[in-house]
ChimeraX commands (.cxc) that place a marker at each C-alpha (Angstrom):
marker #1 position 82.82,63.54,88.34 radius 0.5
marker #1 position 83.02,67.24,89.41 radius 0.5
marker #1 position 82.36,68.33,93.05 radius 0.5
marker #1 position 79.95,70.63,93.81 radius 0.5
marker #1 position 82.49,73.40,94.45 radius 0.5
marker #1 position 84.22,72.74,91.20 radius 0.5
marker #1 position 80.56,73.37,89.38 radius 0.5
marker #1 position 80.05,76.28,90.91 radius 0.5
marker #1 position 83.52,77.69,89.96 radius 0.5
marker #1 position 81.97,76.65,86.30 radius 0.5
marker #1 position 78.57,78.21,87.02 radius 0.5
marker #1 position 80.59,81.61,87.68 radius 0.5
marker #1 position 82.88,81.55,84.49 radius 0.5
marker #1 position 79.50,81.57,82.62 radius 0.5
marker #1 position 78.22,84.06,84.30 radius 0.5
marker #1 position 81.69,86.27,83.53 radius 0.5
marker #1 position 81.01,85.49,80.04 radius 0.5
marker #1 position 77.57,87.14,79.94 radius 0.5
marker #1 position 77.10,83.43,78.88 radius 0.5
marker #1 position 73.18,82.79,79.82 radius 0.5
marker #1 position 72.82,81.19,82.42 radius 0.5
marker #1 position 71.91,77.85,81.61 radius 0.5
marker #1 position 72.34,74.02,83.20 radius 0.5
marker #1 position 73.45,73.23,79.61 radius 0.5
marker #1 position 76.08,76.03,79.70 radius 0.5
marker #1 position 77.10,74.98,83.58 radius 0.5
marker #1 position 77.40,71.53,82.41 radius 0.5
marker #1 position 79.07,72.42,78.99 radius 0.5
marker #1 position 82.02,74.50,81.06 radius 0.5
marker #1 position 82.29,71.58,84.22 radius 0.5
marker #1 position 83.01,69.01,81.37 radius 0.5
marker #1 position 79.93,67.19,82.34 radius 0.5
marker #1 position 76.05,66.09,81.01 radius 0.5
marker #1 position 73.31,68.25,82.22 radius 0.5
marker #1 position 72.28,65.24,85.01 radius 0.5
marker #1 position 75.48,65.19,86.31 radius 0.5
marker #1 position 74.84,68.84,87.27 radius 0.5
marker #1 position 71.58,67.88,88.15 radius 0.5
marker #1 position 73.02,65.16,90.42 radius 0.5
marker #1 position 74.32,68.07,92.22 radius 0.5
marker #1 position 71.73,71.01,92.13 radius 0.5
marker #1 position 68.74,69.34,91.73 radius 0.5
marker #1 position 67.47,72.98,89.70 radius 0.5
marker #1 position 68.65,75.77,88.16 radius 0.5
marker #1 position 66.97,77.82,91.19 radius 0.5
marker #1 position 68.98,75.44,93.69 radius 0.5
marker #1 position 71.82,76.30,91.10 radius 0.5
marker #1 position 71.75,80.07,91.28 radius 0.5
marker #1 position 70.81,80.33,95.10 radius 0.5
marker #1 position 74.17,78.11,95.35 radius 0.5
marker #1 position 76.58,80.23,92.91 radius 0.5
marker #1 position 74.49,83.73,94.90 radius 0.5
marker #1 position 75.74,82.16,98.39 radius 0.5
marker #1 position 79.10,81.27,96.99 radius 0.5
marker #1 position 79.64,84.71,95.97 radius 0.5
marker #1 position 78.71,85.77,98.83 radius 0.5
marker #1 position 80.94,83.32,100.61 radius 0.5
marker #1 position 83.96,85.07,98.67 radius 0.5
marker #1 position 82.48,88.87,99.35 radius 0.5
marker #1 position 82.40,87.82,103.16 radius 0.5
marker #1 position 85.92,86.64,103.18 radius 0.5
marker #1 position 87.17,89.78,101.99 radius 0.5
marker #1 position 85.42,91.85,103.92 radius 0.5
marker #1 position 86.45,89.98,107.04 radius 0.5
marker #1 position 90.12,90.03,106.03 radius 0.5
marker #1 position 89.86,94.12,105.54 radius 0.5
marker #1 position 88.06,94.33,108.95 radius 0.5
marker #1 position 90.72,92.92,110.84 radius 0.5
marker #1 position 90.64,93.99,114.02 radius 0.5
marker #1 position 88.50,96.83,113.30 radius 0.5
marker #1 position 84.60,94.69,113.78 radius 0.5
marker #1 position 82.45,97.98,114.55 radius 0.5
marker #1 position 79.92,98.48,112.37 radius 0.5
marker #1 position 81.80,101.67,111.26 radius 0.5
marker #1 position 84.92,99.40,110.45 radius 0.5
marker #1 position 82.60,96.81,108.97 radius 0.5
marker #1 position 81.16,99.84,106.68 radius 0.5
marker #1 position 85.02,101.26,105.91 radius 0.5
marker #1 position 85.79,97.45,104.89 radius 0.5
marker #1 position 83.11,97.25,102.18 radius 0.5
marker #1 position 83.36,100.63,100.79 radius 0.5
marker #1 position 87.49,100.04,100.46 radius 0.5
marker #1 position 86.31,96.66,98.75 radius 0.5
marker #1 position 83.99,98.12,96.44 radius 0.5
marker #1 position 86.09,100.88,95.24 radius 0.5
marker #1 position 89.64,98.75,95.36 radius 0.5
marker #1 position 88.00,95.53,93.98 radius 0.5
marker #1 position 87.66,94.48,90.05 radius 0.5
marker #1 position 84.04,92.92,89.96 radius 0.5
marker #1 position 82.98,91.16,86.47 radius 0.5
marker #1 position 78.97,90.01,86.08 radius 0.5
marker #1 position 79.44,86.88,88.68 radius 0.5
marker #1 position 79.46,89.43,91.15 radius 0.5
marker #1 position 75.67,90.36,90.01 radius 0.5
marker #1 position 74.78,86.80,90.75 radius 0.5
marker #1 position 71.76,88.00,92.84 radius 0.5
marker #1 position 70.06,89.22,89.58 radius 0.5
marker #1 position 70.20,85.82,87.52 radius 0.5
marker #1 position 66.55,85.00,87.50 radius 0.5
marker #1 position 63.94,87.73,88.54 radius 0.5
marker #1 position 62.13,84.42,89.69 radius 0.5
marker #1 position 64.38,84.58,92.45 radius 0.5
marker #1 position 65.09,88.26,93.15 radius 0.5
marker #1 position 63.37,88.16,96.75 radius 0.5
marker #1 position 64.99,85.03,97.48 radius 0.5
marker #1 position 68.56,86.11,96.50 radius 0.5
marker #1 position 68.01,89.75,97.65 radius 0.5
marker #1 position 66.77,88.23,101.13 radius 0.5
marker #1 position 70.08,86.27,101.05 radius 0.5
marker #1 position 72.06,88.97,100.03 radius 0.5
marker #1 position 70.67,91.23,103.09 radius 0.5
marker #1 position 70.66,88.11,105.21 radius 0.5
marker #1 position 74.90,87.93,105.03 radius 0.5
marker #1 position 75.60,91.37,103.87 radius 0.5
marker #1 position 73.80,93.41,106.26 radius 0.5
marker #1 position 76.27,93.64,108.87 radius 0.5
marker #1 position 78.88,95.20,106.71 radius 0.5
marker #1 position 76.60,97.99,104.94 radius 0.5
marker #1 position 76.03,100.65,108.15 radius 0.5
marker #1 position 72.46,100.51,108.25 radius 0.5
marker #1 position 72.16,99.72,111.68 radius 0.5
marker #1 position 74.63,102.48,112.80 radius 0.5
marker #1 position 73.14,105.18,114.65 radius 0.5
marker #1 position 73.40,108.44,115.52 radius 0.5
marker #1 position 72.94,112.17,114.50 radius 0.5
marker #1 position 71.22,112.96,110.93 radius 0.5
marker #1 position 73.83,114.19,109.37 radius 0.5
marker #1 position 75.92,111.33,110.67 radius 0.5
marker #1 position 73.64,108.53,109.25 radius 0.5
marker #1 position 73.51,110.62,106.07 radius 0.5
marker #1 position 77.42,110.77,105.50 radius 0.5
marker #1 position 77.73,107.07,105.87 radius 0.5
marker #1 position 74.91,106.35,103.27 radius 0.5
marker #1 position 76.65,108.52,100.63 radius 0.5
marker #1 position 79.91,106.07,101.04 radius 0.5
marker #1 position 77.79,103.08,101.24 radius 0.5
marker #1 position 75.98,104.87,97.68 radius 0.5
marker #1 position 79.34,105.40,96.42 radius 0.5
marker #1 position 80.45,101.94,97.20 radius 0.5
marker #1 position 77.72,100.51,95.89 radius 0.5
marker #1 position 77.84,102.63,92.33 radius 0.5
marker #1 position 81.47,101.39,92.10 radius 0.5
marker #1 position 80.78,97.65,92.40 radius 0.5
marker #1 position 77.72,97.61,90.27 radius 0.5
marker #1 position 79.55,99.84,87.64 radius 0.5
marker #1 position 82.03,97.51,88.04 radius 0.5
marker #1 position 80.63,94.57,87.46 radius 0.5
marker #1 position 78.87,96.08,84.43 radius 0.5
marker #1 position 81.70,97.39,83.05 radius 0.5
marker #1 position 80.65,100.60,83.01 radius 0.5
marker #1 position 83.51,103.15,83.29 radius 0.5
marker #1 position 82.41,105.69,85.90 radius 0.5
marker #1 position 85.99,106.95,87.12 radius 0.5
marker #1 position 89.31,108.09,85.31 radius 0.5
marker #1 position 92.18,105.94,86.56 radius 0.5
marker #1 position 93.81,109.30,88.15 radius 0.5
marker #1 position 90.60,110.12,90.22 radius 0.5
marker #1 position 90.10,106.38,91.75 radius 0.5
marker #1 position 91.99,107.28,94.89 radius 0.5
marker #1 position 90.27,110.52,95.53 radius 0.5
marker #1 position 87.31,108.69,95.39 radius 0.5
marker #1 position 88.49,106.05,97.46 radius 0.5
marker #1 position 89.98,108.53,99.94 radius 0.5
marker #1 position 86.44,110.58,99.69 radius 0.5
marker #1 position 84.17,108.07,100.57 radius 0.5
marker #1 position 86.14,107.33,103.65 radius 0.5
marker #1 position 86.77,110.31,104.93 radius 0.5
marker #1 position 82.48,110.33,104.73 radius 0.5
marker #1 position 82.80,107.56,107.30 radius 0.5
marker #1 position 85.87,108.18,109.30 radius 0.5
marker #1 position 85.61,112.47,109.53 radius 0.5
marker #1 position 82.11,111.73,110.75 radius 0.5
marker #1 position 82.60,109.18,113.54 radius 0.5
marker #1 position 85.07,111.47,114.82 radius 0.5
marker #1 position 82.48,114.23,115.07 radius 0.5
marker #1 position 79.71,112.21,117.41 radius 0.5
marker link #1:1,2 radius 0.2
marker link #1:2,3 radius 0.2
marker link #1:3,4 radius 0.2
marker link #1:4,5 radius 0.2
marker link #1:5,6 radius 0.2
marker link #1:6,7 radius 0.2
marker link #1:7,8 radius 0.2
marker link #1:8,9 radius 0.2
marker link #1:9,10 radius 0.2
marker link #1:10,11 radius 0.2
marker link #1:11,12 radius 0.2
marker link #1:12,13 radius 0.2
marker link #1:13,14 radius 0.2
marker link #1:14,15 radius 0.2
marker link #1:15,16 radius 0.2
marker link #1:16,17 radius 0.2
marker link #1:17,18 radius 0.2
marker link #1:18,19 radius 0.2
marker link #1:19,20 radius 0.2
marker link #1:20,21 radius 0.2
marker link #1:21,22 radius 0.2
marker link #1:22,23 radius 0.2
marker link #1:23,24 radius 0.2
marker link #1:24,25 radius 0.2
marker link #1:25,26 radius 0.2
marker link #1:26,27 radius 0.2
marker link #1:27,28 radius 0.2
marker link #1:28,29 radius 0.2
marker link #1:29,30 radius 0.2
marker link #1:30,31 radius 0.2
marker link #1:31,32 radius 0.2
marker link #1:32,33 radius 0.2
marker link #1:33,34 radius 0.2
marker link #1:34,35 radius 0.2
marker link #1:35,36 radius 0.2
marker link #1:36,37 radius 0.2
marker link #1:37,38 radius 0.2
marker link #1:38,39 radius 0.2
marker link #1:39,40 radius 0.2
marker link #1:40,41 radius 0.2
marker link #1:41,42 radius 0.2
marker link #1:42,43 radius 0.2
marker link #1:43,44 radius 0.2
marker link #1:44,45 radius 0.2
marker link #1:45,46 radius 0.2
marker link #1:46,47 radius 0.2
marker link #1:47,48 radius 0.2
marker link #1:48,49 radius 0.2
marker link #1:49,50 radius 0.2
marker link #1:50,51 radius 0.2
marker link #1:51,52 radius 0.2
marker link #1:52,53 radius 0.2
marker link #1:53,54 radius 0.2
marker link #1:54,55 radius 0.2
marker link #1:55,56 radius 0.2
marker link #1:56,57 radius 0.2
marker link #1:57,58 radius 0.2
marker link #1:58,59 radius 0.2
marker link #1:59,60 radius 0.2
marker link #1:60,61 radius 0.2
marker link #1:61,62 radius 0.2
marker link #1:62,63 radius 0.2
marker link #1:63,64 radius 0.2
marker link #1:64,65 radius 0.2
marker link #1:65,66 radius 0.2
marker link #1:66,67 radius 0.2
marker link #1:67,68 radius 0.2
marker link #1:68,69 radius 0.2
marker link #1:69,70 radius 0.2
marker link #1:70,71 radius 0.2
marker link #1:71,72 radius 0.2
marker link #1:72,73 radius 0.2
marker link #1:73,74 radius 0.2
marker link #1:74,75 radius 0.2
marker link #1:75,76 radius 0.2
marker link #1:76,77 radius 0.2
marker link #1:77,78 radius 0.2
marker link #1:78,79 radius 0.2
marker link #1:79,80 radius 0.2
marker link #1:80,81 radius 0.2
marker link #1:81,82 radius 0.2
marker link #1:82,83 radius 0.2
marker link #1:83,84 radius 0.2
marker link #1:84,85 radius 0.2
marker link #1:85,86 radius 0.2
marker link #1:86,87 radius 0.2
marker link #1:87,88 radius 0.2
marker link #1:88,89 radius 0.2
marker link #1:89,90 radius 0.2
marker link #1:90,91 radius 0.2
marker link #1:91,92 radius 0.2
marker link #1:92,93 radius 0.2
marker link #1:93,94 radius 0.2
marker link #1:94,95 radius 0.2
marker link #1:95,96 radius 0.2
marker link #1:96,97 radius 0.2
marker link #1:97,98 radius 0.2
marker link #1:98,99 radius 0.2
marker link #1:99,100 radius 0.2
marker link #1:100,101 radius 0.2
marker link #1:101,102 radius 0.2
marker link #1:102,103 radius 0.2
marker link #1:103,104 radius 0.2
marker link #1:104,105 radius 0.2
marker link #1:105,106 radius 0.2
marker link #1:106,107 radius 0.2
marker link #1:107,108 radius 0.2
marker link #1:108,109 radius 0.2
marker link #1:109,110 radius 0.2
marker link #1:110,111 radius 0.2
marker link #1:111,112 radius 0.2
marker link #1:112,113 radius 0.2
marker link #1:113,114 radius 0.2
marker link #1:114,115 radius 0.2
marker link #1:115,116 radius 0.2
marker link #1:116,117 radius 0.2
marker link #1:117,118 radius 0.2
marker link #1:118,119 radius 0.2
marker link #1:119,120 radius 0.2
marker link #1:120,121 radius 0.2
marker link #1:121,122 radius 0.2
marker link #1:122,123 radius 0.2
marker link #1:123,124 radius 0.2
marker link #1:124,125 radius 0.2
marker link #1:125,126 radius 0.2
marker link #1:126,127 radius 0.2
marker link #1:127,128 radius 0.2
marker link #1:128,129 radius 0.2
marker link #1:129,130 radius 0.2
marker link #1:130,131 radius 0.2
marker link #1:131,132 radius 0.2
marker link #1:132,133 radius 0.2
marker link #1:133,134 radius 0.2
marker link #1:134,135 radius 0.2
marker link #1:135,136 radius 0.2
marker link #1:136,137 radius 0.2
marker link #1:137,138 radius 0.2
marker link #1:138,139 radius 0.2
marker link #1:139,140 radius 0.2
marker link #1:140,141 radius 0.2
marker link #1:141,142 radius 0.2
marker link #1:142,143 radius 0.2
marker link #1:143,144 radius 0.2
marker link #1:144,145 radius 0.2
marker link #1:145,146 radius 0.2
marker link #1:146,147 radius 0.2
marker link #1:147,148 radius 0.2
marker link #1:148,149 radius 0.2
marker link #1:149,150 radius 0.2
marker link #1:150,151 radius 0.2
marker link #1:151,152 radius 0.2
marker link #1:152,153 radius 0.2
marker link #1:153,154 radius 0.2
marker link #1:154,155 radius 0.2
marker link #1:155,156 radius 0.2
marker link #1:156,157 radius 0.2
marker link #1:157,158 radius 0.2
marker link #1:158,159 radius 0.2
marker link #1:159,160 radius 0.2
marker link #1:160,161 radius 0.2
marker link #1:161,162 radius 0.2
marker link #1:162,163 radius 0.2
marker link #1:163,164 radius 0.2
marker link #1:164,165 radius 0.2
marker link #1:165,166 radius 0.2
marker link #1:166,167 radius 0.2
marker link #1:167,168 radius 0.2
marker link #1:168,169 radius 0.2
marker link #1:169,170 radius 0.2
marker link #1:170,171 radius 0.2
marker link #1:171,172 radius 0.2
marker link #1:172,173 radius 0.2
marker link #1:173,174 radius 0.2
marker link #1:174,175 radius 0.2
marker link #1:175,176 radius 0.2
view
């Protein structure tokens, strides 16, 4: 029998194939009948909370290893917008729109464990708070379009972008 892990690791190659999103299809990909999912996540909601908090799991390690030793919420900020502009994202990244049953739930999880690392609490001068919402807005265009597929970028302006959005962060803090 599969472990939980392993199902979820199943649950997110559906979602990459735009697959729906299904116990079936879960079950069809982990080599397993729907109630041995089931033994597992007792619902498709416990399902796609599960597969929203693993992603999240994986966001949150990468984040943490581009923080290093930098845990301000100004480094925390730089970390995700160099994620979301470096990173290849496919549709398991949009986990947290699966079921618009859940979409409070998963966005409330997503804020819950996210928060930290998108500068909202930062403070400071207008323009300040301003610049480091246009790199979080860039960042968070990137991913999306990302995990969309949606070209938004030509390969030779990714790093002036990339470079950009920091500088909206880094220039700034240097100003206060």
């Amino acid at each position: 029998m599969s472990s939980a892990s392993e199902i979820l690791e199943c649950a997110v190659e559906v979602l990459k194939r735009d697959e729906a999103f299904t116990l079936d299809a879960v079950a069809r990909e982990a080599g397993l009948t729907k109630p041995g999912v089931v033994h597992h996540f007792a619902t498709k909601d416990r399902l796609v909370v599960a597969v929203a908090e693993y992603i999240v799991d994986q966001w949150e390690a990468d984040l943490r290893t581009r923080a290093r030793d930098d845990d301000t919420p100004q480094g925390r900020l730089r970390s995700y917008v160099d994620y979301a502009l470096t990173s290849d994202f496919d549709a398991s990244d949009l986990a947290l729109l699966v079921d618009g049953r859940l979409r409070t739930r998963l966005r409330d999880l997503w804020l819950d464990r996210l928060d930290a690392w998108l500068g909202w609490a930062i403070d400071g001068p207008t323009e300040y708070r301003a610049a480091l919402r246009a790199a979080r807005l860039l960042a968070d265009g990137a991913w999306m379009n990302s995990a969309l597929d949606i070209p938004t970028v030509h390969d030779d302006e990714r790093a002036a972008l990339h470079r950009i959005a920091l500088d909206l962060i880094n220039e700034e803090s240097a100003e206060l």
